[in-house]
N, C-alpha and C positions, 0 to 999 in steps of 0.2 A: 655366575659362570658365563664366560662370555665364549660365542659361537658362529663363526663363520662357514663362507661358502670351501676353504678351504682345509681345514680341520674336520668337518664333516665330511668331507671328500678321500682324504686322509685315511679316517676310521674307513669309510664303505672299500676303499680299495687295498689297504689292509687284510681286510675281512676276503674278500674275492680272492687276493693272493695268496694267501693262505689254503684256501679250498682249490686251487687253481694249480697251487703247487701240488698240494697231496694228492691230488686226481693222477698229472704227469709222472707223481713220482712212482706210484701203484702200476699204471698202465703203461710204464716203459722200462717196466724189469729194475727199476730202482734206480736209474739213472738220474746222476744227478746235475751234470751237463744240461739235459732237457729239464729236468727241474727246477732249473735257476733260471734258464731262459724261458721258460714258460710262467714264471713268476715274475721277472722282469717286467715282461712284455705286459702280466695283467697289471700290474702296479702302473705302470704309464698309461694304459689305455683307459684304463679304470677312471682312473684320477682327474684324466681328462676331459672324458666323458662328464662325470661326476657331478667336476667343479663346472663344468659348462653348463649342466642341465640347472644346480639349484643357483647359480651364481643367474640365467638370465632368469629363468621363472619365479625364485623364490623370493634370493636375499636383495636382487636391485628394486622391487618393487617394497619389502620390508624396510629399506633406508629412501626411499623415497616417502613410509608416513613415516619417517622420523624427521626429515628435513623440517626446519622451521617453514611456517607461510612467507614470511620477510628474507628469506635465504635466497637472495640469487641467483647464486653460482651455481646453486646444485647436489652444494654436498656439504655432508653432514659434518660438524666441527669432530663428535664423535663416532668415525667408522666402527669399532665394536660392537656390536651386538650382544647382548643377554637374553636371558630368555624369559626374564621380567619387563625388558624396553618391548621386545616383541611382541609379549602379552599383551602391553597397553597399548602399543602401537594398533595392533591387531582389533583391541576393544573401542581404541577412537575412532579408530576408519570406520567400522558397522555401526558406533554414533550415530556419526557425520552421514554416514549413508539412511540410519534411520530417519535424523530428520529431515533427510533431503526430500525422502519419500511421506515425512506427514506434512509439507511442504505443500509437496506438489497435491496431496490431497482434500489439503486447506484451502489450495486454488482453484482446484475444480470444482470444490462447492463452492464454493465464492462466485465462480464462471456462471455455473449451474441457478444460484440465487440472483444475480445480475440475470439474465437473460429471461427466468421469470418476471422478475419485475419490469424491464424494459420492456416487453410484449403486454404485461399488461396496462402500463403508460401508455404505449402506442396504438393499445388497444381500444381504451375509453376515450378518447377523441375521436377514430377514426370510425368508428362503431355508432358513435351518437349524432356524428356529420350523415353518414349513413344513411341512419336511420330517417331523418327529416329530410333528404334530399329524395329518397321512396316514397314516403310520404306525400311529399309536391310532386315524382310524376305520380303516383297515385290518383290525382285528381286535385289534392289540396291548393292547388295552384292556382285553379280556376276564382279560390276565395281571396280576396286581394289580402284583406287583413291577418289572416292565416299564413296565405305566402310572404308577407314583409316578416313577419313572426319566426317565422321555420328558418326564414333564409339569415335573419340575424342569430339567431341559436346555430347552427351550422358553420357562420363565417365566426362566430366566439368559441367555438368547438376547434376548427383549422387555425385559428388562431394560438391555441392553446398547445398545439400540436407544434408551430413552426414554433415558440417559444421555448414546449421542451427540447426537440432538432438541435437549436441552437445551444442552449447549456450543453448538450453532450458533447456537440462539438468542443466548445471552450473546456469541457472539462477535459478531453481524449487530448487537448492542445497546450493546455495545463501541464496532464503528465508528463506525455514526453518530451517536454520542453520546447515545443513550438514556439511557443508565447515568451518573449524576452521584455523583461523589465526596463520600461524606460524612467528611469530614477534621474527625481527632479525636487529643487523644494517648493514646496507651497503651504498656505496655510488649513491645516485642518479643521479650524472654524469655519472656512469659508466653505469647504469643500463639503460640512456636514449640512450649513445653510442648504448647498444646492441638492440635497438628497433630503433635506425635510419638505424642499419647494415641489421637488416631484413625485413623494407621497404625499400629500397634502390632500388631494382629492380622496384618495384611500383612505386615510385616516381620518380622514370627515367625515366618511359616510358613515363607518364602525364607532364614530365618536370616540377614538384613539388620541389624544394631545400628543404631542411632542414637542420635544424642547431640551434642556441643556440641565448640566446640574447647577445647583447652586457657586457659586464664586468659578465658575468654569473659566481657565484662563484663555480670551481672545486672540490673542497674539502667540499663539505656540505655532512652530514652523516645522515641518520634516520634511526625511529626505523618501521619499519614496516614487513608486508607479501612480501618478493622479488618478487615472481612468478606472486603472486597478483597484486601488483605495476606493475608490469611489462606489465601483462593483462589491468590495466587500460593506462597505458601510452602508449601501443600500440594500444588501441581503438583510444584512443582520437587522436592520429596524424592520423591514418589512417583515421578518421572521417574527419579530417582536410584535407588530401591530396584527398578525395573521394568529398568534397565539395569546393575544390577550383580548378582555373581554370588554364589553364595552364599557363606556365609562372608564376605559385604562390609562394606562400612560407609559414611552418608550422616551428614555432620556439618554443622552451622550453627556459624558463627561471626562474631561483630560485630565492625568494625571503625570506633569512633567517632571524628572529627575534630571539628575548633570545631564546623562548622552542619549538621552528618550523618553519617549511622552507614552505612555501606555491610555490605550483610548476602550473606555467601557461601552459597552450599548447595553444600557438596565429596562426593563421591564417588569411590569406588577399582577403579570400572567398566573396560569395554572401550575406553571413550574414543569420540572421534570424529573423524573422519577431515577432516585439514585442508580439504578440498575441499569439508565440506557444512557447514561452522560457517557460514557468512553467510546459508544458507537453514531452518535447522533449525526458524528461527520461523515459516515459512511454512503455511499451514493444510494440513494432510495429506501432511507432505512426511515422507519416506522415508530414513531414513540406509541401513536395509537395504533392498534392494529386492524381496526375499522379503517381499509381506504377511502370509504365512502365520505366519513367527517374529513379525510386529507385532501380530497377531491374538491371538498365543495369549498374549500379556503382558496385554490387555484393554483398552487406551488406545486413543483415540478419535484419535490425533493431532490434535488441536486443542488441549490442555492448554498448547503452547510457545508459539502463538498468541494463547492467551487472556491469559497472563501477561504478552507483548510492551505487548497492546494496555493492559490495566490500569497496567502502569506508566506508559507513555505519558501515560495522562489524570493519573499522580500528577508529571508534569515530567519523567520518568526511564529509564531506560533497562536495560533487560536487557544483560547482556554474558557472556561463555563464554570458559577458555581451558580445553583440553583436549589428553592426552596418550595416543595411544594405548596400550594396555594397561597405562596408570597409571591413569586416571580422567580427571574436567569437573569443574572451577570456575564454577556460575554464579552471577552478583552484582549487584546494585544498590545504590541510592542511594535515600535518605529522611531528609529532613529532621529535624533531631534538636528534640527538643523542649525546652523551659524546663524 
């Protein structure tokens, strides 16, 4: 049954004129001159009223959730109304409103969990610089040996500090698109050389190898951000060499198809536990929940995040599979070059 602002307006002054009339006809000695004009008159004003009141309050807000999302003009192919379009209409809209509101509740914990962790990132530097810098006016100063001591603990402390600074900034510049991709080709052999040349101290001290996989093709070319790339393949090994043990080993290896070369970073690590692989890109997220053992590796937890969000802007996608106490495969995609 279909039902408008008019039809219903119809019945209600119907119904008024009706009562409207039989009132005039009773209390004017039965005249029916006045009772035709007084039923006239409510039929017009009625109706008027009526259709003005549900026509702005009710039915143009009911056909505006009928409108399609993609409908630009405004208006509905089918004006008609039922009282089954209405139902549903009526049950999408508190949907769409419900999950607006677990939305926004999702974000405020999210807010809520970011802003702990950030505080206490910025807390364990700034608290252990602190601490040694009291220390030496304390009197420690006076010991030469003592004060070179304190004073390098302190500047590796501020140090760690401007480190993490900087990823937030890149990553706040990341999301909202500050950071524009300067897309160029070059070779990603060469470019994985110079991120093994600058771990290389790192991974010597841990006695971490790295090195390439077997039959790795040298000559693969893509088109992407160098510096970029560069930032993420130097997270992810180092991620690699910070999560495996000693005696490990962190390997790159290419995998070219016709329009892209999909580039792995394999490790022989602890692995990762099925239940945190969907979140591990999350800004400060924890596979261990000991920060103490995350602390003392030197990562800022933001490195997974940062690499998420760079490929993103390059079209592409991070991805992980990972076997506990075998090691993580993480891999992307990048357009191959001419």
């Amino acid at each position: 049954m279909n039902v408008n602002s008019h039809s219903i307006s119809l019945a209600i002054s119907a119904l008024l004129t009706v009562a409207a009339g039989t009132v005039a006809y009773f209390f004017n000695g039965h005249s029916m001159p006045v009772t035709v004009k007084t039923a006239a008159l409510t039929l017009i004003l009625s109706y008027l009223v009526s259709w003005g009141v549900l026509e702005l309050m009710l039915f143009r807000g009911i056909r505006k959730l009928l409108v399609p999302a993609d409908n630009n003009d405004g208006n509905s192919p089918d004006q008609k109304l039922g009282f089954k379009n209405i139902k549903e209409a009526l049950i999408s809209y508190v949907d769409l409103k419900q999950l607006e509101i677990d939305q926004l509740k999702k974000m405020a914990t999210y807010r809520q969990e970011f802003l702990a962790d950030i505080s206490h990132e910025l807390k364990t530097p700034i608290f252990a610089a602190q601490g040694y810098v009291h220390t030496l006016l304390d009197g420690a100063i006076e010991d030469p040996q003592v004060k070179m001591r304190f004073l390098k603990k302190a500047a590796k402390s501020l140090d760690g500090l401007d480190i993490l600074v900087q990823d937030l900034l890149t990553l706040s510049r990341l999301e909202t698109g500050q950071i524009k991709m300067d897309v160029q080709s070059f070779s990603i052999y060469e470019l994985a050389l110079e991120v093994f040349e600058q771990l290389e101290d790192k991974s010597r001290r841990k006695n971490v190898k790295l090195g390439f996989g077997s039959g790795v093709y040298k000559d693969v070319m893509v088109n992407a951000d160098y510096h970029r790339i560069f930032q993420v393949l130097r997270n992810l090994v180092l991620n690699g060499i910070n999560y495996t043990d000693e005696d490990g080993r962190v390997v790159i290896d290419f995998v070219p198809t016709r329009d892209q070369v999909t580039i792995h970073i394999k490790d022989n690590g602890r692995g990762i536990p099925p239940e945190h692989l969907d979140r591990i890109f999350q800004r400060f997220y924890r596979v261990e929940k000991s920060r103490t053992k995350t602390t003392n590796r030197g990562g800022t937890g933001l490195g997974l995040a940062i690499v998420k969000h760079i490929l993103e802007q390059h079209g592409s996608q991070i991805r992980v599979k990972s076997t506990l106490d075998k090691g993580s495969d993480f891999y992307f995609d990048l357009p191959k070059a001419e």
